[in-house]
C-alpha positions in Angstrom: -38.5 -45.3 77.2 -39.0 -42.1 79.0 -42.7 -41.9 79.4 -43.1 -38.2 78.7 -40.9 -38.4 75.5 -43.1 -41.3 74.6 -46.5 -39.5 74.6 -45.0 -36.3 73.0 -44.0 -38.9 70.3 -47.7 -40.4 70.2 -49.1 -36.6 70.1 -46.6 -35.8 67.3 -47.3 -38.3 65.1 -50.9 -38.9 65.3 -53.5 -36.7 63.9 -55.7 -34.1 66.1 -59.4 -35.1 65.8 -59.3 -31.3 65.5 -58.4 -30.2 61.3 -57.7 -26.4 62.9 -54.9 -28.0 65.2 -53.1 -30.5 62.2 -53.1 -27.0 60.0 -51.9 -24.6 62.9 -49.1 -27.6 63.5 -48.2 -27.7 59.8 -47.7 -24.7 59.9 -45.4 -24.7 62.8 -43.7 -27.0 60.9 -43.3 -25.3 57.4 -41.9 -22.4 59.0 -39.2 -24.1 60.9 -38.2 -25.4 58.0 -38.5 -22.3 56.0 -36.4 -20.5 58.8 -33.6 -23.3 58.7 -33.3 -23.1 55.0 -33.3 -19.0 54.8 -30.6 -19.2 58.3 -27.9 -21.7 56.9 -28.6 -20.4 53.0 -27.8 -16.6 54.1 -24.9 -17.8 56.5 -23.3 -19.7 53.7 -24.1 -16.7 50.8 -22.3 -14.4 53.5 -19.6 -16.8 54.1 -18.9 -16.8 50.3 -19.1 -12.9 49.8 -16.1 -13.0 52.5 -14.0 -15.2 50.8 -15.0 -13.7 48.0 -13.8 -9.6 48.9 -10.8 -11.4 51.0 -9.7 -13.0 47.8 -8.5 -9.5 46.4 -7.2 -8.5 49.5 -4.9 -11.6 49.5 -4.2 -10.8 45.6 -2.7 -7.0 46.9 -1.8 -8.0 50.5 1.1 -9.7 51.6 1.3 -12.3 54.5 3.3 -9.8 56.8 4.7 -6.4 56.1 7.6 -4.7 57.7 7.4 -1.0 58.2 9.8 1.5 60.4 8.8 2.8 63.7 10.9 6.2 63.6 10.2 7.5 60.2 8.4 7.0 56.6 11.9 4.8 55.2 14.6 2.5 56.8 17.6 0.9 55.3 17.9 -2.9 54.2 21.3 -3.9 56.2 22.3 -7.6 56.4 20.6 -7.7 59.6 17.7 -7.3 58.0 18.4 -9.9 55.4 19.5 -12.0 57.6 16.4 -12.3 59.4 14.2 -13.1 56.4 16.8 -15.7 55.3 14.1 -18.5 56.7 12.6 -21.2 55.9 9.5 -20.0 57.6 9.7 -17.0 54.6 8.9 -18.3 51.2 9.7 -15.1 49.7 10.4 -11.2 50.1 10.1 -8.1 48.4 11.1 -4.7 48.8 8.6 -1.4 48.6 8.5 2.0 48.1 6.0 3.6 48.9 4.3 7.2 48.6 1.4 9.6 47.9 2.1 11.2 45.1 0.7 13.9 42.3 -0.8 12.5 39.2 -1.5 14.8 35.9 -2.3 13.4 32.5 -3.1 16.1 29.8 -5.6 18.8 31.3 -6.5 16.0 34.4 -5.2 14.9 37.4 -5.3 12.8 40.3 -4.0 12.0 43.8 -2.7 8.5 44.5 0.3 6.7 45.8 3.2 5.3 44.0 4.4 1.7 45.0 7.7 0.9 43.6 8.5 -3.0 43.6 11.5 -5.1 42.7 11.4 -8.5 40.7 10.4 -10.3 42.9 7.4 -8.5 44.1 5.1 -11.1 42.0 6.5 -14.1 44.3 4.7 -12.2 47.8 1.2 -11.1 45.8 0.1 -12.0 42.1 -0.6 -8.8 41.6 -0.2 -10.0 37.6 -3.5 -12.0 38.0 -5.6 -8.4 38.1 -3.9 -7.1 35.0 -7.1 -6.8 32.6 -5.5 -4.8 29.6 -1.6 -4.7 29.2 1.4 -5.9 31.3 2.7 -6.0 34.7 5.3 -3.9 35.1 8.6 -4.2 32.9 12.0 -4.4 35.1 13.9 -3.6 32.1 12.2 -0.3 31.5 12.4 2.1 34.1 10.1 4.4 33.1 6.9 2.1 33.1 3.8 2.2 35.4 1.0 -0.1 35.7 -2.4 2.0 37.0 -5.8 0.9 38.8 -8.7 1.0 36.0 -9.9 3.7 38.7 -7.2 6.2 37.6 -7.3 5.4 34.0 -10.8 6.4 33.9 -10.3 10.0 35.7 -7.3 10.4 33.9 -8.6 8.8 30.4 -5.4 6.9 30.1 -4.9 3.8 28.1 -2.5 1.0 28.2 0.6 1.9 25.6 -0.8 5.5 24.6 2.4 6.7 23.6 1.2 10.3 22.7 2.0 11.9 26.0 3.5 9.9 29.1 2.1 10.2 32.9 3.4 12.9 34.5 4.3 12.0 38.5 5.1 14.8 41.5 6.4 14.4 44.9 6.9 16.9 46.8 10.7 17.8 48.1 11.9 16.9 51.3 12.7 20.1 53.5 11.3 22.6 55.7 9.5 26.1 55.7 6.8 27.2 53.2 7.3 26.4 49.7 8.3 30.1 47.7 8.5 28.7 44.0 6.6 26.1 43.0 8.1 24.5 39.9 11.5 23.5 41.8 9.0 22.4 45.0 8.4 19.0 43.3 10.3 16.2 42.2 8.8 15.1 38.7 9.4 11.8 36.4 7.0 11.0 33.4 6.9 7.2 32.4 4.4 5.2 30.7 1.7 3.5 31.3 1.8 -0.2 30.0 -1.0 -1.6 31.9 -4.1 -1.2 34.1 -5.2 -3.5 36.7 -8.5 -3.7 38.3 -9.2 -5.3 42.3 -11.8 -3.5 44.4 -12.7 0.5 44.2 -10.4 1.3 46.9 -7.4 0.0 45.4 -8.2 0.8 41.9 -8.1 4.1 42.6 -5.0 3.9 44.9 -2.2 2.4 43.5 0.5 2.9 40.7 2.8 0.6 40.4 6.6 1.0 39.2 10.1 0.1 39.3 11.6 0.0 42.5 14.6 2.5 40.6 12.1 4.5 39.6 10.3 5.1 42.7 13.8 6.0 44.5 14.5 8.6 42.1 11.3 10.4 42.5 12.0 10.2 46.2 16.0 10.9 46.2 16.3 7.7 48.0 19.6 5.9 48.3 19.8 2.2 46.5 19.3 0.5 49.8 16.5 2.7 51.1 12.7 1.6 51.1 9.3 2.3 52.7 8.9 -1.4 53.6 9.4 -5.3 53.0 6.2 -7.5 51.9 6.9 -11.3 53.0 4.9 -14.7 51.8 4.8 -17.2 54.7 5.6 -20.2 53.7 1.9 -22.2 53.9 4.0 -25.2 56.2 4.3 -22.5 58.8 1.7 -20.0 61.1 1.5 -16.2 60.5 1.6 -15.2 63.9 4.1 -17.3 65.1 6.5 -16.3 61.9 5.1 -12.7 62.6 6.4 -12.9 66.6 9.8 -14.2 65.5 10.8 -11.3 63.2 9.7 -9.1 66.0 12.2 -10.4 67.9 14.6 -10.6 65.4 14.0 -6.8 64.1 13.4 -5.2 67.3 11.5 -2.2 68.1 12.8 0.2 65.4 10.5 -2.1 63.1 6.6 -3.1 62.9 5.1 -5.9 61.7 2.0 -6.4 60.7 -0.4 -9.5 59.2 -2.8 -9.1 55.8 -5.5 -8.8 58.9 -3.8 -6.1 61.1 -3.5 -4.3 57.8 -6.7 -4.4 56.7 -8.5 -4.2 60.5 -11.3 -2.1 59.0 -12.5 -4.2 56.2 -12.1 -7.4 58.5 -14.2 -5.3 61.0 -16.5 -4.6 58.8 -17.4 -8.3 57.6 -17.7 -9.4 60.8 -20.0 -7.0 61.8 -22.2 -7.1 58.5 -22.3 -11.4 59.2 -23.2 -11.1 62.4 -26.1 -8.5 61.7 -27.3 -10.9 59.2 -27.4 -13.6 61.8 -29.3 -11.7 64.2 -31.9 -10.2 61.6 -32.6 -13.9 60.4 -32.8 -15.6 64.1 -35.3 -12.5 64.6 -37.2 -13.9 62.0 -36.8 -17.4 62.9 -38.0 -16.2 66.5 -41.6 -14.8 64.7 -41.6 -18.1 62.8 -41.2 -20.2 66.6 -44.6 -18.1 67.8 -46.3 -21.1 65.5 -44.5 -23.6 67.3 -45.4 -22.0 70.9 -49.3 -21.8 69.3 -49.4 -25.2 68.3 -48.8 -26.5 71.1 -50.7 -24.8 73.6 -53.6 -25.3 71.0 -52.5 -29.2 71.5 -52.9 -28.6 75.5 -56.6 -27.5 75.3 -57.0 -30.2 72.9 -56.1 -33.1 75.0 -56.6 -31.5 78.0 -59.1 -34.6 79.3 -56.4 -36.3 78.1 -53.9 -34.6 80.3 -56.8 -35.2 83.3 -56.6 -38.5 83.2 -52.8 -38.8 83.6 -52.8 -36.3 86.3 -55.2 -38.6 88.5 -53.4 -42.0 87.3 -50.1 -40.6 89.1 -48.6 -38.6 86.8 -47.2 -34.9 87.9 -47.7 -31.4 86.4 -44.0 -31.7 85.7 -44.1 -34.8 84.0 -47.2 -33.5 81.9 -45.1 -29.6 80.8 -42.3 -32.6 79.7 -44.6 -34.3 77.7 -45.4 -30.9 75.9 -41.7 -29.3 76.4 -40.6 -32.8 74.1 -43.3 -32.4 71.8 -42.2 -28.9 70.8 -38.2 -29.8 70.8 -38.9 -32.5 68.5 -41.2 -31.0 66.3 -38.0 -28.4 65.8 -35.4 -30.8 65.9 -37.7 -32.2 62.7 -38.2 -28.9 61.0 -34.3 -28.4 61.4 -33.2 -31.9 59.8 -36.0 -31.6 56.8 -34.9 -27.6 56.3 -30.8 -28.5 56.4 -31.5 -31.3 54.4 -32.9 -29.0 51.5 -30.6 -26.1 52.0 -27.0 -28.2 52.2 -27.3 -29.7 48.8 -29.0 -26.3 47.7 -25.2 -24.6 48.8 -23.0 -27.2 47.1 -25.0 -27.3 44.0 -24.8 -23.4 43.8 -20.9 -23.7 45.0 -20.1 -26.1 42.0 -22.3 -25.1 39.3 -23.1 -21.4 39.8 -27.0 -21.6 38.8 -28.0 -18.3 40.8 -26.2 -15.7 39.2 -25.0 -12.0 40.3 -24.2 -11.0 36.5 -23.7 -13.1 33.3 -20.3 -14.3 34.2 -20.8 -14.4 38.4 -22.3 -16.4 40.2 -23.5 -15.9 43.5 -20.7 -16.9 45.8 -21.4 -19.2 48.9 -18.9 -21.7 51.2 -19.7 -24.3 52.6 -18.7 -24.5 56.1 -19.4 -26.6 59.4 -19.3 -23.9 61.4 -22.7 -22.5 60.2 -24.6 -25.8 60.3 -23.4 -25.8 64.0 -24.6 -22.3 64.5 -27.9 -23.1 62.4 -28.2 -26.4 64.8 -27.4 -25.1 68.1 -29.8 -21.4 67.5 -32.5 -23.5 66.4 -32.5 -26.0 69.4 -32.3 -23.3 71.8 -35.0 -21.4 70.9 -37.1 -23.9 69.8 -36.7 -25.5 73.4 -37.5 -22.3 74.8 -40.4 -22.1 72.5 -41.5 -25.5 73.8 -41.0 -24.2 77.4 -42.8 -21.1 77.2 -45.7 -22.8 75.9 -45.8 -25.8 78.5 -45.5 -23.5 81.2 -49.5 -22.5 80.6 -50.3 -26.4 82.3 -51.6 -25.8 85.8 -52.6 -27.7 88.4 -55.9 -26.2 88.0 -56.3 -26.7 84.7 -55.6 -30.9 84.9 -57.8 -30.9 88.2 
């Protein structure tokens, strides 16, 4: 066996004649294995809040999205068609969409309009969100579904059939508007349910028929804003995404769920990697211990350390002994603090103990991606730790 590994074991595992140094490296150890536990737990809690906001993104947000380069609206043409006629497609819907004018008794709002086809609910179960009501109804034109956002500035409710929603576009054209009652196009339809996602899209979206949102617009039957797709889950986004590039040209761009929603993504990221760093901070402050411990091991057995100096040994063979000693004493706190904090994540994954509200629980994910970053952080620094701490032998102080 290595001979400096096999004193650092023999220092490890035997007590100090010294109670101050068997605290001081209990210490050490306790907070190593705090650190672990509070790392991998807050890695994993993060890692389940993303899934958890990406799961209503995925609800709302196709897999791609095709959108004009030269304009607000294109026209489906069997070119089109015939490049989403794939197997790499599972399904395909076509959009209207528009900001638009909202009023509803003496209130209004500003929002957007999204006309969808029948087949809208095979790209994104937008049906799942529907809390009060129905999705929209293809065999009544004059139907909307709004965000719970809306209903509550507008005080609408699902089926109210005393006064409808009253919708304005604006009028294509040019020059300054001189009267404004024939300046907007205007429909009124009624409201048969209200959805509820995140705050942004609550108070976004109103959903209709695809007929209904052309007439608003004066668009033609084959004219739309854009087509939402569903990759089929055998094949790859980006390489289905690259192909209808080609295929469409560069009158058309596509974009993934991601590229669409760059600023959330963006945001997560950043707010998981400040987590990590604000925790490693910590676990940094809790390696001081480890660096203390150990130097208060060195004065210790510092006759000790005398005495293998003059038998032969060198001062790099003695910082070894003290470098090991240190590595394993984290490599011992990691393994004791993931052992407590993995089960901790699955328990709480499958049974929902820790709870956000009466009906959510916390959200974590288990992944092995953060036991690897909790691993590889810990045995760096704690090695460094070990390092900086075995760096005080001197020849002078072994002579």
């Amino acid at each position: 066996m290595n001979f400096p590994l096999y004193i650092a074991r023999r220092y490890l595992l035997s007590k100090s004649s010294n109670n101050a140094i068997n605290i001081i490296t209990l210490i050490a150890t306790l907070g190593v294995i705090v650190s672990t536990i509070a790392l991998f737990v807050v890695l994993s809690v993060f890692s389940g809040l993303k899934d958890f906001s990406l799961s209503f993104i995925r609800t709302s947000d196709p897999d791609l999205k095709i959108t004009s380069t030269r304009g607000k609206s294109f026209y489906f043409n069997d070119s089109i068609e015939q490049a989403l006629v794939k197997d790499k497609i599972a399904a395909y819907t076509k959009v209207i969409e528009e900001r638009v004018f909202l009023s509803y008794g003496e209130k209004s709002h500003v929002a957007s309009i999204k006309g969808v086809d029948s087949n809208y609910l095979n790209v994104n179960r937008l049906d799942t969100a529907i809390y009060y009501g129905n999705w929209v109804n293809y065999d009544h034109k004059y139907t909307v579904v709004v965000g719970s956002a809306i209903s509550t500035s507008l005080s609408i409710a699902s089926y109210d059939f005393t006064e409808t929603l009253k919708i304005y576009v604006p009028k294509p054209g040019k020059g300054y508007i001189t009267n404004p009652k024939t300046a907007f196009n205007q429909v009124g339809a009624q409201t048969i349910g209200i959805y509820r996602l995140t705050d942004d899209i609550d108070k976004k979206y109103v959903y209709s028929n695809l007929s209904l949102a052309q007439d608003l617009l004066n668009y033609k039957t084959d004219q739309l804003s854009a087509i939402e797709i569903k990759v089929n889950p055998d094949y790859d986004v980006k390489e289905v995404q690259q192909d209808l590039e080609l295929s469409l040209g560069e009158r058309f761009e596509v974009r993934t769920r991601q590229q669409l929603n760059s600023v959330f993504y963006k945001m997560l990221n950043t707010e998981n990697l400040v987590s990590y760093l604000v925790f490693t901070l910590i676990l940094v402050i809790a390696l001081f211990n480890v660096i203390g411990a150990i130097v208060m091991m060195i004065i210790d057995k510092r006759e000790n350390l005398k005495t293998l100096f003059h038998l032969g040994s060198s001062i790099r063979e003695i910082r070894k002994i003290f470098v090991f000693q240190g590595f394993l004493l984290t490599v011992f706190g990691l393994f004791v603090g993931l052992l407590v904090s993995i089960p901790f994540v699955l328990l709480q994954k499958k049974y929902g103990f820790i709870m956000i509200t009466q009906s959510l629980a916390y959200p974590v994910e288990f992944r092995l991606v953060n036991v690897l970053v909790v691993i590889i952080t810990l045995l760096f620094l704690g090695f460094l730790a070990a390092k900086i701490a075995s760096a005080r032998i001197s020849k002078k102080l072994v002579e």
